[in-house]
PDB file of N, CA, C and O in Angstrom:
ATOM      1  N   UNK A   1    -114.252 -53.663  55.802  1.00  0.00           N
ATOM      2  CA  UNK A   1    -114.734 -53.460  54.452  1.00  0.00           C
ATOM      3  C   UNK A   1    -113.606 -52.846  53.618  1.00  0.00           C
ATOM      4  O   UNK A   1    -112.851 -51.976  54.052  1.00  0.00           O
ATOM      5  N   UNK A   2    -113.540 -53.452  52.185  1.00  0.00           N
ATOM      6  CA  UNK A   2    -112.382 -52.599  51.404  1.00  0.00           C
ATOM      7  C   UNK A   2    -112.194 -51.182  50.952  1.00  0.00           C
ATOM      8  O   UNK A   2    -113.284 -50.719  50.614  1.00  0.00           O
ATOM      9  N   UNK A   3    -111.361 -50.453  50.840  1.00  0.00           N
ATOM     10  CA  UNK A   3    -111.817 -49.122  50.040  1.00  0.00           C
ATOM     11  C   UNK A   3    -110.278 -48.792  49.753  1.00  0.00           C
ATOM     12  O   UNK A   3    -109.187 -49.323  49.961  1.00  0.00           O
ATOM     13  N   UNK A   4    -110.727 -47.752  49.226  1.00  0.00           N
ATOM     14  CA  UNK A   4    -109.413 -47.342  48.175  1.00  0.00           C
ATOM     15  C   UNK A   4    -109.602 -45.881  48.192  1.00  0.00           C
ATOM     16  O   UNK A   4    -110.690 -45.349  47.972  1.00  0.00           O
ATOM     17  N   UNK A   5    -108.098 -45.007  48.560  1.00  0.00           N
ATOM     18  CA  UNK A   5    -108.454 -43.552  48.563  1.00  0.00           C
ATOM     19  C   UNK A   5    -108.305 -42.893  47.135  1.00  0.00           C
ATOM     20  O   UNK A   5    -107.398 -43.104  46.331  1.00  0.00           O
ATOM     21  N   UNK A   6    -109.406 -42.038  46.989  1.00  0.00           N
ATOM     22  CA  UNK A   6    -109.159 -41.238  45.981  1.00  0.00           C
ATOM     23  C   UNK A   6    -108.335 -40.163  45.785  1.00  0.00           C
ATOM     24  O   UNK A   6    -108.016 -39.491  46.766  1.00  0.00           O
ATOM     25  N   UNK A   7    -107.827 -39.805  44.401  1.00  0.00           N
ATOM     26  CA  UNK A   7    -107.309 -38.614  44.720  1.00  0.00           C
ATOM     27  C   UNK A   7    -107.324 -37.438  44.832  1.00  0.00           C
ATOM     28  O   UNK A   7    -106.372 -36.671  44.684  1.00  0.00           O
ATOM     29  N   UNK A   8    -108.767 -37.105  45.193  1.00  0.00           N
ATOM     30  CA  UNK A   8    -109.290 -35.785  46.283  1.00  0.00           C
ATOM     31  C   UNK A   8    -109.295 -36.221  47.401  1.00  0.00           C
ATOM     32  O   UNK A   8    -109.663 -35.408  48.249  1.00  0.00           O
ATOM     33  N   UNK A   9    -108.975 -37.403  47.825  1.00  0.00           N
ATOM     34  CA  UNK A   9    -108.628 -37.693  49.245  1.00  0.00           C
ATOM     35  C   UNK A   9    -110.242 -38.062  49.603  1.00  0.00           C
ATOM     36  O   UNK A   9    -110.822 -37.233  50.303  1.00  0.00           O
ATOM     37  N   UNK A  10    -110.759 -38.873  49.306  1.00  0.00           N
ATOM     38  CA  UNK A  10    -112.555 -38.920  49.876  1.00  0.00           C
ATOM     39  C   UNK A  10    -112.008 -40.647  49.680  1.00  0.00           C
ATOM     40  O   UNK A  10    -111.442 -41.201  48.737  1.00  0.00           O
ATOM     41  N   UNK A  11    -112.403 -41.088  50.836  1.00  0.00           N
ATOM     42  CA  UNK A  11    -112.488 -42.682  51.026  1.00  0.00           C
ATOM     43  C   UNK A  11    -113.430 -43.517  50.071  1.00  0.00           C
ATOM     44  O   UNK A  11    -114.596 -43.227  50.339  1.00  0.00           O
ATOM     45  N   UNK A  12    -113.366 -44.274  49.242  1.00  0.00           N
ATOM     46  CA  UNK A  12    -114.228 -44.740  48.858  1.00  0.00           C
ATOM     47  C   UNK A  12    -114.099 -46.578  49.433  1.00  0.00           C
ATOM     48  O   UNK A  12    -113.066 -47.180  49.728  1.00  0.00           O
ATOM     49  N   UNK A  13    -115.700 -47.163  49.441  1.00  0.00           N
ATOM     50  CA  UNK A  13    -115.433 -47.949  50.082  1.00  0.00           C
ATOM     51  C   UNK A  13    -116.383 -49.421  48.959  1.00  0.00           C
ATOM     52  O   UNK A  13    -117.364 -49.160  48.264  1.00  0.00           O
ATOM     53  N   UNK A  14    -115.778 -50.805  49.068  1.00  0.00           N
ATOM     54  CA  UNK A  14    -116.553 -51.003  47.679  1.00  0.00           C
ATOM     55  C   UNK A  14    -117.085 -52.696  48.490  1.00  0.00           C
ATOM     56  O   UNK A  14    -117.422 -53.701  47.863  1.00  0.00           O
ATOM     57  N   UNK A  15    -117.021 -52.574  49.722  1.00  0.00           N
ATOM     58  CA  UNK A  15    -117.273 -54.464  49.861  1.00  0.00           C
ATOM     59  C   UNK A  15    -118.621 -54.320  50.013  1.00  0.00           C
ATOM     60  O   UNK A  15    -119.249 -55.335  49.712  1.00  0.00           O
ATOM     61  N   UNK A  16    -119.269 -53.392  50.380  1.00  0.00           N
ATOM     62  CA  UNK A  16    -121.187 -53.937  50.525  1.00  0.00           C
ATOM     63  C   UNK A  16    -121.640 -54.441  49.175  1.00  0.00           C
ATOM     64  O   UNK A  16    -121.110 -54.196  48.091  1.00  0.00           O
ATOM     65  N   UNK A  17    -122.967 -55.366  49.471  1.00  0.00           N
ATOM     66  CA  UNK A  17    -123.288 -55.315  48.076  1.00  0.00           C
ATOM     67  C   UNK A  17    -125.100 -55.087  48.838  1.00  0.00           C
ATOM     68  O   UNK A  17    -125.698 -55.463  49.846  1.00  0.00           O
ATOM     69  N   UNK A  18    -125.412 -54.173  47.504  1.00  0.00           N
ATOM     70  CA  UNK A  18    -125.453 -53.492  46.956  1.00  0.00           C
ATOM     71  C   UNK A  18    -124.612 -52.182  47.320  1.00  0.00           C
ATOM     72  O   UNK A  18    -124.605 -51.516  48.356  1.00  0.00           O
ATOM     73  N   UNK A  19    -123.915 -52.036  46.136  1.00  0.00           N
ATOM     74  CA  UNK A  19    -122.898 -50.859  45.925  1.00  0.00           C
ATOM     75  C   UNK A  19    -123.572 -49.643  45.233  1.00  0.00           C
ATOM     76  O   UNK A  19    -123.823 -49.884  44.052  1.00  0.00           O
ATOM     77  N   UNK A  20    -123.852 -48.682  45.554  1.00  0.00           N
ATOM     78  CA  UNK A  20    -124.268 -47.597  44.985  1.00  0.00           C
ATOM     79  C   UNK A  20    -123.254 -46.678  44.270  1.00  0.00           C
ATOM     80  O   UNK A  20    -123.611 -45.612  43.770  1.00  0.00           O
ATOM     81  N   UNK A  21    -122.132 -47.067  44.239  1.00  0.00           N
ATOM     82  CA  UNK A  21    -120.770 -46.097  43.722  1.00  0.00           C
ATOM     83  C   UNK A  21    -120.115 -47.420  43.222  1.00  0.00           C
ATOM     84  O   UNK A  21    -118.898 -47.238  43.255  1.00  0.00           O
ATOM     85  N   UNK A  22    -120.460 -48.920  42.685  1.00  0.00           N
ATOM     86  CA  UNK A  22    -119.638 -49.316  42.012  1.00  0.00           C
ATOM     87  C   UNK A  22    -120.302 -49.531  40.566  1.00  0.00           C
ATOM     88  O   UNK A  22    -121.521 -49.677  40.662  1.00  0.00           O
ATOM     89  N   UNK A  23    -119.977 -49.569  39.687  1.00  0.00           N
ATOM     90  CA  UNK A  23    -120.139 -49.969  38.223  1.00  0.00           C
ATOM     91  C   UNK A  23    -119.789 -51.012  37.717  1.00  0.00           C
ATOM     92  O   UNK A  23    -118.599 -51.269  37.899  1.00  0.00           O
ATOM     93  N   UNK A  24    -120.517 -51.935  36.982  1.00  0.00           N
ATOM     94  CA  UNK A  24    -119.582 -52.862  36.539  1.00  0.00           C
ATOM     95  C   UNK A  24    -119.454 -52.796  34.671  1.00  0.00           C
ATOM     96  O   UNK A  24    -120.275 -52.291  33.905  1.00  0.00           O
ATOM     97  N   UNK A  25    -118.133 -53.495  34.314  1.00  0.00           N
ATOM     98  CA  UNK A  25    -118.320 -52.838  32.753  1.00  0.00           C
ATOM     99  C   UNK A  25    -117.820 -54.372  32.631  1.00  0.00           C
ATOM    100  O   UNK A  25    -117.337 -55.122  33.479  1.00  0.00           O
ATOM    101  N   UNK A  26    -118.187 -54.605  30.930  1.00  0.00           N
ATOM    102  CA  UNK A  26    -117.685 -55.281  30.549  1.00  0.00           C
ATOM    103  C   UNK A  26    -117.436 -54.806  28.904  1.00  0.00           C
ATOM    104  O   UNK A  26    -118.024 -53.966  28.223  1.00  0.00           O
ATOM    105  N   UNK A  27    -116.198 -55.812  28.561  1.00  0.00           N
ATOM    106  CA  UNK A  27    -116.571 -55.439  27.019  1.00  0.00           C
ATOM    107  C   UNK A  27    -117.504 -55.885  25.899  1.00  0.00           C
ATOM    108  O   UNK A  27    -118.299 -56.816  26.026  1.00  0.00           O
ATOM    109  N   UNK A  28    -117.347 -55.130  24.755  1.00  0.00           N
ATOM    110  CA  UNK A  28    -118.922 -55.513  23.863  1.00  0.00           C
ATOM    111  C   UNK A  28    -118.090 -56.815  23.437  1.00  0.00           C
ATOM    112  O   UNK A  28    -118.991 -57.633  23.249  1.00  0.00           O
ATOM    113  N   UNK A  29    -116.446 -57.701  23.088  1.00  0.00           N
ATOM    114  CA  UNK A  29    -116.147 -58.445  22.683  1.00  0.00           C
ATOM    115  C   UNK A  29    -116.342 -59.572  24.169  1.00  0.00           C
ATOM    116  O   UNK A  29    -116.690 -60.749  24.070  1.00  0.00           O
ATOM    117  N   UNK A  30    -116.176 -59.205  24.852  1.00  0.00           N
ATOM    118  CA  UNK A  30    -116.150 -59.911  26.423  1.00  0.00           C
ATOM    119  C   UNK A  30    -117.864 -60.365  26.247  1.00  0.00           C
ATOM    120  O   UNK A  30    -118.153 -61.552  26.401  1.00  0.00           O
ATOM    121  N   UNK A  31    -118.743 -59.548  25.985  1.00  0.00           N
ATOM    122  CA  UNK A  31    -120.027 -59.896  25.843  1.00  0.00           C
ATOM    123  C   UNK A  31    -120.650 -60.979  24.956  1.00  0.00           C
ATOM    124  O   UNK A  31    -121.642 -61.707  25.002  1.00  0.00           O
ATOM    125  N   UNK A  32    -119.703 -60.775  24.191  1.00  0.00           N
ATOM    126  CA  UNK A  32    -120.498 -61.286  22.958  1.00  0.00           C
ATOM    127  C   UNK A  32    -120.314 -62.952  23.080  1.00  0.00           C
ATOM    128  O   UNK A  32    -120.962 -63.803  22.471  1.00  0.00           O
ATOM    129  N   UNK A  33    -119.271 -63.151  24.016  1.00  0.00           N
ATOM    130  CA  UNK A  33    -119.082 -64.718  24.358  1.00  0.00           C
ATOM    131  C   UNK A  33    -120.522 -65.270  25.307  1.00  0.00           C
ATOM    132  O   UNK A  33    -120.408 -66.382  25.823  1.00  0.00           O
ATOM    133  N   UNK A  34    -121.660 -64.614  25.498  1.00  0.00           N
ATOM    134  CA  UNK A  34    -122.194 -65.052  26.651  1.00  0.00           C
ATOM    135  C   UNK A  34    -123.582 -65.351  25.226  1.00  0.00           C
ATOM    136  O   UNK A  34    -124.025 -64.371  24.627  1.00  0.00           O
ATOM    137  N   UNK A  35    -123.954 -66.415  24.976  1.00  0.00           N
ATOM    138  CA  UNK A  35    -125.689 -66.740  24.614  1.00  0.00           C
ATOM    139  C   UNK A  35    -126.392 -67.157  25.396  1.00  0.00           C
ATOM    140  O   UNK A  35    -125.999 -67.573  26.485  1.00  0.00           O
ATOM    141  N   UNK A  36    -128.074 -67.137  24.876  1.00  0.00           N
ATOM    142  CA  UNK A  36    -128.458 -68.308  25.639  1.00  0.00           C
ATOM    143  C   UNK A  36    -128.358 -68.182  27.064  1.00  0.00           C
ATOM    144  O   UNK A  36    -128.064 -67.044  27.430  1.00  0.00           O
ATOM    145  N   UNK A  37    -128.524 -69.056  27.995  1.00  0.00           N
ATOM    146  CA  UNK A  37    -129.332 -68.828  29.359  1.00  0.00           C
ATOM    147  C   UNK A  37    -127.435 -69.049  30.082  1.00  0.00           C
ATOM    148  O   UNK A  37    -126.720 -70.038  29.920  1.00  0.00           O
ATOM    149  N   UNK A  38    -127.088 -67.765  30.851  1.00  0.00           N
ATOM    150  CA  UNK A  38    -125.773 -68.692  31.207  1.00  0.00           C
ATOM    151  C   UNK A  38    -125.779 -67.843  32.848  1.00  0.00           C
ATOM    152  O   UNK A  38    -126.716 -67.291  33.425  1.00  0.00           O
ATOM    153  N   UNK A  39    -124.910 -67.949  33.099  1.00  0.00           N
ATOM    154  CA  UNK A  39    -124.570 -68.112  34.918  1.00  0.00           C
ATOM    155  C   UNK A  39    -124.394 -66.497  34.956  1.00  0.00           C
ATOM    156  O   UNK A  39    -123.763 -65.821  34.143  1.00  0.00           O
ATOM    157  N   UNK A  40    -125.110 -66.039  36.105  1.00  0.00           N
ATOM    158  CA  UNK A  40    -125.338 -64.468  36.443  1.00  0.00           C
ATOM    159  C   UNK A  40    -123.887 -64.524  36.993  1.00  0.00           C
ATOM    160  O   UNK A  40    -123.276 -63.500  36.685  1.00  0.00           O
ATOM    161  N   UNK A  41    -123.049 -65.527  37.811  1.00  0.00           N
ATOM    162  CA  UNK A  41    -122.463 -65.510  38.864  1.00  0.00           C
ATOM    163  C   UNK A  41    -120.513 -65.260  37.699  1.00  0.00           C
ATOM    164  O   UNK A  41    -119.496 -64.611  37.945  1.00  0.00           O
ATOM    165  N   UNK A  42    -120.907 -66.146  36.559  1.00  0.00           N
ATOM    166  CA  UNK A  42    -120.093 -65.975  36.053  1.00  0.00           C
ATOM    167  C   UNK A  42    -119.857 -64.829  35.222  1.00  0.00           C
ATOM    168  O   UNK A  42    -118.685 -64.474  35.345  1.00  0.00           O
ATOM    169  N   UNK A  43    -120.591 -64.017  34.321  1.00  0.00           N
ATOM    170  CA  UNK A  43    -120.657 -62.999  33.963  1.00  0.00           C
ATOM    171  C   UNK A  43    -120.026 -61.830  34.755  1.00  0.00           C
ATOM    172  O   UNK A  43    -119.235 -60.949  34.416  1.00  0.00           O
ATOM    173  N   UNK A  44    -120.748 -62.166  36.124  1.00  0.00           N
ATOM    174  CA  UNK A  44    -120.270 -61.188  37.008  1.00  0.00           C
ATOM    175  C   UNK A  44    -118.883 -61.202  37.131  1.00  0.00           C
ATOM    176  O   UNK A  44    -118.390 -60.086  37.289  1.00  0.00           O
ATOM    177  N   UNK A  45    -117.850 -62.462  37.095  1.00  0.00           N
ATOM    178  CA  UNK A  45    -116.473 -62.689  37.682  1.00  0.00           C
ATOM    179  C   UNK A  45    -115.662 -62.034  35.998  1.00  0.00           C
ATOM    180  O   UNK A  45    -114.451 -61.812  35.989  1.00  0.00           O
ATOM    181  N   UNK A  46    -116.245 -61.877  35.127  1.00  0.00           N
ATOM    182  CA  UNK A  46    -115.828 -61.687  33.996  1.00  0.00           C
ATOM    183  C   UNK A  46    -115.763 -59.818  34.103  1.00  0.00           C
ATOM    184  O   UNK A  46    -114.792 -59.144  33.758  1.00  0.00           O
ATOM    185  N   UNK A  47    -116.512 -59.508  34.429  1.00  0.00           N
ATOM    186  CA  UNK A  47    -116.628 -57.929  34.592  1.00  0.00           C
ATOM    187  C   UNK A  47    -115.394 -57.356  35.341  1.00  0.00           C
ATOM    188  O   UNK A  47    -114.759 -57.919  36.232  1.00  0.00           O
ATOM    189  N   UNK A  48    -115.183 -56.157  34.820  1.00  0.00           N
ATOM    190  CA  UNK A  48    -114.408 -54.740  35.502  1.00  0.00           C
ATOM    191  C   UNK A  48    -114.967 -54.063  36.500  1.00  0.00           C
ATOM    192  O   UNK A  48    -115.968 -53.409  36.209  1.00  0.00           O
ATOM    193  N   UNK A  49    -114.439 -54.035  38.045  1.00  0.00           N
ATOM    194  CA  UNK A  49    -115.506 -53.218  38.611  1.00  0.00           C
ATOM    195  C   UNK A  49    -114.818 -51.478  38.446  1.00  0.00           C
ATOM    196  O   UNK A  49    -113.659 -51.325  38.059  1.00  0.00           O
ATOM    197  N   UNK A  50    -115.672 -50.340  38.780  1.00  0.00           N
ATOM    198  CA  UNK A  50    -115.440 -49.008  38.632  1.00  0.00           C
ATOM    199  C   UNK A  50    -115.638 -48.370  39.740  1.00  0.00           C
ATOM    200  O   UNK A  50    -116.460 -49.023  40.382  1.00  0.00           O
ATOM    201  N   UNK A  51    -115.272 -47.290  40.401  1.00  0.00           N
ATOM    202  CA  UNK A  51    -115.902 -46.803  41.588  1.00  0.00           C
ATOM    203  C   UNK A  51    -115.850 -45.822  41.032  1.00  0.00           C
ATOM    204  O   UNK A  51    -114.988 -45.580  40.188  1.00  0.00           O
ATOM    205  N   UNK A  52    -117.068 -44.764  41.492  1.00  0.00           N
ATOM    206  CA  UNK A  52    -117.400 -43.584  40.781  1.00  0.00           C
ATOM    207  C   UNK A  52    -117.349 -42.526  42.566  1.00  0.00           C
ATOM    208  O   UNK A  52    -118.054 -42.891  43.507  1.00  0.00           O
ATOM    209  N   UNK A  53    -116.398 -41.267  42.674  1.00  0.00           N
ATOM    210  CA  UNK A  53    -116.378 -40.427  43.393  1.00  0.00           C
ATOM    211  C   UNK A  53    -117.599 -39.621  43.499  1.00  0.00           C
ATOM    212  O   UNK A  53    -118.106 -38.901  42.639  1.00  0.00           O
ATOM    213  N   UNK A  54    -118.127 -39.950  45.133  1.00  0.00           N
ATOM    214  CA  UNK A  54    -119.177 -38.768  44.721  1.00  0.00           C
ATOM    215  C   UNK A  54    -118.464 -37.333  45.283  1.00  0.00           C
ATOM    216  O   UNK A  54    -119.230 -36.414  45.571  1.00  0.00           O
ATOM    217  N   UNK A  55    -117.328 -37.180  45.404  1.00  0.00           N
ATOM    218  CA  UNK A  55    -117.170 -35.937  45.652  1.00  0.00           C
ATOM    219  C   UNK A  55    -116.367 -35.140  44.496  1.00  0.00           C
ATOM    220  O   UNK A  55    -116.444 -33.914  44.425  1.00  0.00           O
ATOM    221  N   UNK A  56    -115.548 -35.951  43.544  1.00  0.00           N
ATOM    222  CA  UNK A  56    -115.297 -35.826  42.433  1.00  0.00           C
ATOM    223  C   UNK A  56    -115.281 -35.870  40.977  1.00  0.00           C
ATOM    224  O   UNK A  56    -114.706 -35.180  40.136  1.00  0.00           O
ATOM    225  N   UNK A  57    -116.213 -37.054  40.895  1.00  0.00           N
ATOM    226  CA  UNK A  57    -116.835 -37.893  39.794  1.00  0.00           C
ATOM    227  C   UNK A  57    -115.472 -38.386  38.974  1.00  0.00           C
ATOM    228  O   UNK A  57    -115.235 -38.266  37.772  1.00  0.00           O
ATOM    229  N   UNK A  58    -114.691 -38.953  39.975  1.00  0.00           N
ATOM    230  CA  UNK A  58    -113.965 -39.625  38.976  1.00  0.00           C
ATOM    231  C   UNK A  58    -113.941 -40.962  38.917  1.00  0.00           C
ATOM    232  O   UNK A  58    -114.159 -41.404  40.045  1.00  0.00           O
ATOM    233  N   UNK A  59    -113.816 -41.622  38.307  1.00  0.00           N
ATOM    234  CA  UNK A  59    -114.066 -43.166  38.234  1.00  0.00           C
ATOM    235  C   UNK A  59    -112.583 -43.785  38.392  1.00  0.00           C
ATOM    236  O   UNK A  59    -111.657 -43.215  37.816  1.00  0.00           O
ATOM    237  N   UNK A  60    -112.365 -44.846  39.100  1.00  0.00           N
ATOM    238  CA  UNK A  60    -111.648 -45.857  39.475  1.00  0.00           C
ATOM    239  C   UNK A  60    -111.960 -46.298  38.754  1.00  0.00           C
ATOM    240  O   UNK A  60    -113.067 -45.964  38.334  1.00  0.00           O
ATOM    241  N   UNK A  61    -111.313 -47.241  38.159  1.00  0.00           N
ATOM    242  CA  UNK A  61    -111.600 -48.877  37.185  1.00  0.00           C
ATOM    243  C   UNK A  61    -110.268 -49.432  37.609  1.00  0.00           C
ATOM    244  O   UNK A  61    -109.120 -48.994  37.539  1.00  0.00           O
ATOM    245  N   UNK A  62    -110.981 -50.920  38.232  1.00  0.00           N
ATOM    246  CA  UNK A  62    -110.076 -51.888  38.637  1.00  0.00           C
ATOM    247  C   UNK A  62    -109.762 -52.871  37.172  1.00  0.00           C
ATOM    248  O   UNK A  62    -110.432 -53.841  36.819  1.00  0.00           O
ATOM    249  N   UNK A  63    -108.741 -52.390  36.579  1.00  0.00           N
ATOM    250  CA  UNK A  63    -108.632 -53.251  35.129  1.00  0.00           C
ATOM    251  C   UNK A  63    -108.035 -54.323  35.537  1.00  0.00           C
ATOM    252  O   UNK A  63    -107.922 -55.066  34.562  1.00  0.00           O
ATOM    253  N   UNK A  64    -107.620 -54.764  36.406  1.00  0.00           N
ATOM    254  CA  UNK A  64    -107.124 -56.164  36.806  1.00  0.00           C
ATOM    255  C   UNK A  64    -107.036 -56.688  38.050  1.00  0.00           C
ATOM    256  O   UNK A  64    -106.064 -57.051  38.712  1.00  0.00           O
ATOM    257  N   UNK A  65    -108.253 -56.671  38.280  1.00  0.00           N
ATOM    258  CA  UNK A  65    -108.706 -57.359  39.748  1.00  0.00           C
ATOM    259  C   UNK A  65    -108.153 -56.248  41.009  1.00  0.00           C
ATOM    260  O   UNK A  65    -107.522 -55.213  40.792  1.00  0.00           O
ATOM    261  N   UNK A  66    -108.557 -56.746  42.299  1.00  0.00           N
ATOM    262  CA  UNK A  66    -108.946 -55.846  43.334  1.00  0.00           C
ATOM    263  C   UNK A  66    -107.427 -55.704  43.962  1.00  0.00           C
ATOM    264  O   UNK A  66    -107.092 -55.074  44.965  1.00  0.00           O
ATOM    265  N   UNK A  67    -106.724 -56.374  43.188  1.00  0.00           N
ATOM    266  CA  UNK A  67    -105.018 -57.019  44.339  1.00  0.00           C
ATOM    267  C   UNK A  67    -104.213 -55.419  43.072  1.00  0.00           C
ATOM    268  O   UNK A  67    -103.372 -54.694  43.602  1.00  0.00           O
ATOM    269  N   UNK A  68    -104.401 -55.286  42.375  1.00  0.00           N
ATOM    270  CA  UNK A  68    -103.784 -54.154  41.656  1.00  0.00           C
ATOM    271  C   UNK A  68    -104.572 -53.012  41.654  1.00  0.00           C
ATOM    272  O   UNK A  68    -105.773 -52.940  41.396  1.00  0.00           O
ATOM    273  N   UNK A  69    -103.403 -51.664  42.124  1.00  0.00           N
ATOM    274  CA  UNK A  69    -104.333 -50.539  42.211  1.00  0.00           C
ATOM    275  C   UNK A  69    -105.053 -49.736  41.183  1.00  0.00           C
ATOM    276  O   UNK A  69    -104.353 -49.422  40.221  1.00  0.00           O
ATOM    277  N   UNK A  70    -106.291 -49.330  41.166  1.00  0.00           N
ATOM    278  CA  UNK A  70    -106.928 -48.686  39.877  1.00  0.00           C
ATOM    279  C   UNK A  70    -106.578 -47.594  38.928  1.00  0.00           C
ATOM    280  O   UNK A  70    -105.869 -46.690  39.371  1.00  0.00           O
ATOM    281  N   UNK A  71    -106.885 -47.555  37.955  1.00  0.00           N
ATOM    282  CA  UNK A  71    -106.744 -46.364  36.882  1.00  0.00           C
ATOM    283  C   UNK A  71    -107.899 -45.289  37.324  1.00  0.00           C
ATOM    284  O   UNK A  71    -109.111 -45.445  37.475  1.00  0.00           O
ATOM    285  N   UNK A  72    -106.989 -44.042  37.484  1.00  0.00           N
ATOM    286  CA  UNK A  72    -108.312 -42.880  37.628  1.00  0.00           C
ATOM    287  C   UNK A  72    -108.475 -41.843  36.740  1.00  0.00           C
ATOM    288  O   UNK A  72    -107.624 -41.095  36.257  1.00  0.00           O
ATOM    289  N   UNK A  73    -109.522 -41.879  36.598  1.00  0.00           N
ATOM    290  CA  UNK A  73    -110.154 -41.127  35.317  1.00  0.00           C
ATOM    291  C   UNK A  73    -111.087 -39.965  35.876  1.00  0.00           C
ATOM    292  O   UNK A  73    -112.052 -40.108  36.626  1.00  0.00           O
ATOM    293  N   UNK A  74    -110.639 -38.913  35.402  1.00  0.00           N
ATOM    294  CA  UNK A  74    -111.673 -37.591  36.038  1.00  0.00           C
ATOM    295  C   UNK A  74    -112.210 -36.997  35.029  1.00  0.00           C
ATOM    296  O   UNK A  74    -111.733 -37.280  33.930  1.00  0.00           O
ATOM    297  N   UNK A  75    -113.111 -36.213  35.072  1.00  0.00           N
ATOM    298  CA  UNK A  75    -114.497 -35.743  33.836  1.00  0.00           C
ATOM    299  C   UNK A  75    -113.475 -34.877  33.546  1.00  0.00           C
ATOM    300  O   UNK A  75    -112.504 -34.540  34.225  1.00  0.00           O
ATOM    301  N   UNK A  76    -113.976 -34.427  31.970  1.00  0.00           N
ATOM    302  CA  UNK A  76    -113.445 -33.293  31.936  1.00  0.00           C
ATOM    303  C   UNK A  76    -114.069 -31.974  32.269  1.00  0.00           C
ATOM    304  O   UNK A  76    -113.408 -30.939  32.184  1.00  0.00           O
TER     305      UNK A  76
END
């Protein structure tokens, strides 16, 4: 299964699905291309995934797919 270490050092791990620590985002301009009845499957490939630390709450966001490493963002 994939995962990616954080940097409090807590493994996070993101291949199950259902993911309870991943997020998916998209943008409101990324959105706005979708009307009408369209493909769950594609929407999905269009999305950002996020991993959210539960020991830190910081979020990963994979801004460009799973092959480049994530941006981490911690609360303030």
């Amino acid at each position: 299964m994939p995962s990616v270490l954080c940097k409090c050092g807590n493994k996070l791990s993101f291949g199950g699905i259902p993911n309870s620590i991943e997020w998916l985002m998209i943008s409101d301009d990324g959105f706005e291309k979708f009307q009408g009845s369209v493909d769950a499957e594609y929407i999905y490939r269009e999305m950002n995934s996020a991993l959210k630390c539960s020991c830190c709450g910081r979020l990963l966001v994979f801004w460009n797919g799973f092959d480049v490493s994530p941006i981490s963002y911690m609360p303030e």
